[in-house]
Residue frames as qw, qx, qy, qz and C-alpha x, y, z in Angstrom:
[[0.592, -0.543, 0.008, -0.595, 6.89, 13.03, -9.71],
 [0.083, -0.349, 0.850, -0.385, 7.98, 11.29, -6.36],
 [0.840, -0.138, -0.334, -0.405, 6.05, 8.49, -5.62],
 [0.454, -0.393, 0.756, -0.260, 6.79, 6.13, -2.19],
 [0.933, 0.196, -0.126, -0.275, 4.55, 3.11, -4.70],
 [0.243, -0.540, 0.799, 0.099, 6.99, -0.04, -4.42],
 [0.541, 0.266, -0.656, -0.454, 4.71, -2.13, -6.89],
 [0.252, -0.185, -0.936, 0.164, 3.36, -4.27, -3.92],
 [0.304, -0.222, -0.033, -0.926, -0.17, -3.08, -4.09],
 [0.435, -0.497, -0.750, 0.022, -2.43, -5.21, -1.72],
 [0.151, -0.593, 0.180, -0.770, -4.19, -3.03, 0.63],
 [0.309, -0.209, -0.898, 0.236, -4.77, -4.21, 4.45],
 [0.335, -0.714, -0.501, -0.356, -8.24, -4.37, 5.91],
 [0.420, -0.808, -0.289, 0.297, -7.77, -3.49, 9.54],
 [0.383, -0.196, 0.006, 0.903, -5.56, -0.38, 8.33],
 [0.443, 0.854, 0.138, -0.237, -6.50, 0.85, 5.23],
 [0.299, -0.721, 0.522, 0.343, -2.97, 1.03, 4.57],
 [0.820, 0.462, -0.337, -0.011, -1.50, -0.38, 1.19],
 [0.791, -0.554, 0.215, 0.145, 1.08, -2.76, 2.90],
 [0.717, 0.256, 0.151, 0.630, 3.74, -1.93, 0.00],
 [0.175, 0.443, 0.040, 0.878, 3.91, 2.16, 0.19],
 [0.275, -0.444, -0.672, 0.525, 1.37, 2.56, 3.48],
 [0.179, 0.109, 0.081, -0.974, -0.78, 5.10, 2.00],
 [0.513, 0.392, 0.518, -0.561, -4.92, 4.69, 1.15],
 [0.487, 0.365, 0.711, 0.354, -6.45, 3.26, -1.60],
 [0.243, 0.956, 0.151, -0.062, -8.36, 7.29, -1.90],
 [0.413, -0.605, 0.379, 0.566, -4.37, 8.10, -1.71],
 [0.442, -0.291, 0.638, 0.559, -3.34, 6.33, -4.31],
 [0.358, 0.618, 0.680, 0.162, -5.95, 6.57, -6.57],
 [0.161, 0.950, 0.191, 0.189, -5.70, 10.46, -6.63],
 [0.790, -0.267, 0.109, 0.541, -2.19, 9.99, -6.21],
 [0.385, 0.455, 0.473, 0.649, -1.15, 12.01, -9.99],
 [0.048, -0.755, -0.551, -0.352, -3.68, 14.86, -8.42],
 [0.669, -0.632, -0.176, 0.349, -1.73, 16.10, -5.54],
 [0.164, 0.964, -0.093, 0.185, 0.56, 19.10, -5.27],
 [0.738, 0.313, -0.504, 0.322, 3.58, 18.53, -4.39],
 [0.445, -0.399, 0.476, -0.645, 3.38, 20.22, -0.76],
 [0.870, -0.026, 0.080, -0.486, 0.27, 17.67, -0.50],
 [0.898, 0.215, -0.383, 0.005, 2.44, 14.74, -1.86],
 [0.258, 0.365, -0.737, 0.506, 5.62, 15.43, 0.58],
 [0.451, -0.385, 0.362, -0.719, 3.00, 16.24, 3.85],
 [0.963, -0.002, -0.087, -0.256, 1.18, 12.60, 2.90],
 [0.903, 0.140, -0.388, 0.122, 4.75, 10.85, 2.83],
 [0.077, 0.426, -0.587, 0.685, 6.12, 12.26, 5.81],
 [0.588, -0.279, 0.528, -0.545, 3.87, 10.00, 7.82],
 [0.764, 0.221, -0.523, -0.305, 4.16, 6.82, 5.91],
 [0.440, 0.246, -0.798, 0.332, 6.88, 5.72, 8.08],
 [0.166, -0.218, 0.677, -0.683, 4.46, 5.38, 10.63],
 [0.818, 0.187, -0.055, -0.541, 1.89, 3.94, 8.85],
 [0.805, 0.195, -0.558, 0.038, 4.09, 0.96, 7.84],
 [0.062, -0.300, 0.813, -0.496, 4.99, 0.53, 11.77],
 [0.537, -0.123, 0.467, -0.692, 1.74, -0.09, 12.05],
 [0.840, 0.321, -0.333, -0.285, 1.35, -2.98, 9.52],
 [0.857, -0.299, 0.411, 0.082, 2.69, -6.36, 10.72],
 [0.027, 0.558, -0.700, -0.446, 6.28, -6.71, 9.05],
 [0.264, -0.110, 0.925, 0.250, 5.71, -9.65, 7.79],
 [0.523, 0.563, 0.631, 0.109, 2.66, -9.16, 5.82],
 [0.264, 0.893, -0.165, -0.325, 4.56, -6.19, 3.99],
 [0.053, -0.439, 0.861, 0.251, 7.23, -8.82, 2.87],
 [0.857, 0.182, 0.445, -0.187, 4.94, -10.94, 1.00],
 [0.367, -0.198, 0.680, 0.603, 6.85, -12.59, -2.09],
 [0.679, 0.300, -0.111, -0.660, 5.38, -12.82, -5.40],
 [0.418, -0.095, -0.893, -0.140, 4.86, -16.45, -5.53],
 [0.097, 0.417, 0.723, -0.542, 2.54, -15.77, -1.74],
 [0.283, 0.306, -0.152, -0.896, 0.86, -12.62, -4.02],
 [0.435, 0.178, -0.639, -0.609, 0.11, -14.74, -6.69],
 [0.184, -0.213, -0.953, 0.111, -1.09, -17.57, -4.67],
 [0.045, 0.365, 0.502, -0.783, -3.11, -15.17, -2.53],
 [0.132, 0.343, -0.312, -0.876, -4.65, -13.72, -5.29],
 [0.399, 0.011, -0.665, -0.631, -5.86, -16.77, -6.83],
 [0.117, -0.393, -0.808, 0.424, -7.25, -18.28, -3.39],
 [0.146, 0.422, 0.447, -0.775, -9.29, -15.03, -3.50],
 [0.533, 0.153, -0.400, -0.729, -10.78, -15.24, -7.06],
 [0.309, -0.051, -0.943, -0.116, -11.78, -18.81, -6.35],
 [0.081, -0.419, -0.687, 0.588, -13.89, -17.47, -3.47],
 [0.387, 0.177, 0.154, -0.892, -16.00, -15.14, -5.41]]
Protein backbone atom coordinates (compact mmCIF):
# COMPACT_ATOMS: atom_id res chain seq x y z
CA UNK A 1 0.00 0.00 0.00
CA UNK A 2 1.41 3.53 -0.99
CA UNK A 3 1.72 5.66 1.75
CA UNK A 4 3.26 9.57 1.35
CA UNK A 5 4.01 8.92 5.77
CA UNK A 6 7.83 10.05 6.05
CA UNK A 7 7.93 9.06 9.88
CA UNK A 8 7.86 12.82 10.90
CA UNK A 9 4.51 12.78 12.54
CA UNK A 10 3.87 16.15 14.40
CA UNK A 11 0.77 17.68 13.21
CA UNK A 12 0.50 21.68 12.77
CA UNK A 13 -2.17 23.64 14.56
CA UNK A 14 -2.99 26.46 12.20
CA UNK A 15 -3.22 23.74 9.28
CA UNK A 16 -4.23 20.62 10.39
CA UNK A 17 -1.64 19.36 8.22
CA UNK A 18 0.91 16.64 9.54
CA UNK A 19 4.10 18.72 8.65
CA UNK A 20 5.97 15.33 7.57
CA UNK A 21 3.37 13.81 4.79
CA UNK A 22 0.72 17.03 4.86
CA UNK A 23 -2.30 15.03 5.26
CA UNK A 24 -4.93 15.13 8.58
CA UNK A 25 -4.68 13.49 11.62
CA UNK A 26 -8.69 11.91 10.44
CA UNK A 27 -6.31 11.08 7.23
CA UNK A 28 -3.98 9.29 8.74
CA UNK A 29 -5.69 7.60 11.23
CA UNK A 30 -8.06 5.93 8.63
CA UNK A 31 -5.24 5.91 6.44
CA UNK A 32 -5.20 1.51 6.03
CA UNK A 33 -9.18 2.19 5.24
CA UNK A 34 -9.03 3.95 2.00
CA UNK A 35 -9.36 2.59 -1.52
CA UNK A 36 -6.91 3.10 -3.49
CA UNK A 37 -8.75 5.71 -5.92
CA UNK A 38 -9.41 7.50 -2.37
CA UNK A 39 -5.65 7.11 -1.39
CA UNK A 40 -4.16 8.48 -4.91
CA UNK A 41 -7.15 11.53 -5.04
CA UNK A 42 -5.94 12.46 -1.15
CA UNK A 43 -2.15 12.51 -2.35
CA UNK A 44 -2.55 14.39 -5.37
CA UNK A 45 -3.03 17.49 -3.28
CA UNK A 46 -0.42 17.01 -0.67
CA UNK A 47 1.95 18.95 -2.65
CA UNK A 48 -0.01 21.79 -1.89
CA UNK A 49 -0.66 21.20 1.44
CA UNK A 50 3.08 21.14 2.30
CA UNK A 51 3.39 24.69 0.37
CA UNK A 52 1.36 25.74 2.78
CA UNK A 53 3.39 24.71 5.90
CA UNK A 54 6.41 26.94 6.68
CA UNK A 55 9.54 24.98 5.23
CA UNK A 56 11.26 25.13 7.97
CA UNK A 57 9.01 23.67 10.47
CA UNK A 58 8.75 20.51 8.09
CA UNK A 59 12.62 20.12 8.47
CA UNK A 60 12.63 19.68 12.08
CA UNK A 61 15.62 17.26 13.14
CA UNK A 62 15.21 14.63 15.60
CA UNK A 63 17.24 16.07 18.30
CA UNK A 64 14.48 19.58 17.84
CA UNK A 65 11.54 16.55 17.88
CA UNK A 66 12.81 15.14 20.81
CA UNK A 67 13.47 18.29 22.56
CA UNK A 68 10.05 19.58 21.49
CA UNK A 69 8.41 16.77 22.71
CA UNK A 70 9.77 16.83 26.07
CA UNK A 71 9.19 20.77 26.53
CA UNK A 72 5.58 19.69 25.86
CA UNK A 73 5.19 16.83 28.42
CA UNK A 74 6.69 19.08 31.05
CA UNK A 75 3.79 21.49 30.41
CA UNK A 76 1.02 19.15 31.12
Amino acid sequence: METPCTSVCSIDAATGYCRGCGRTGDEIATWTLFSDRERRHIMTGLHTRMRSLDASSRLETRSARVDRIARERTKR
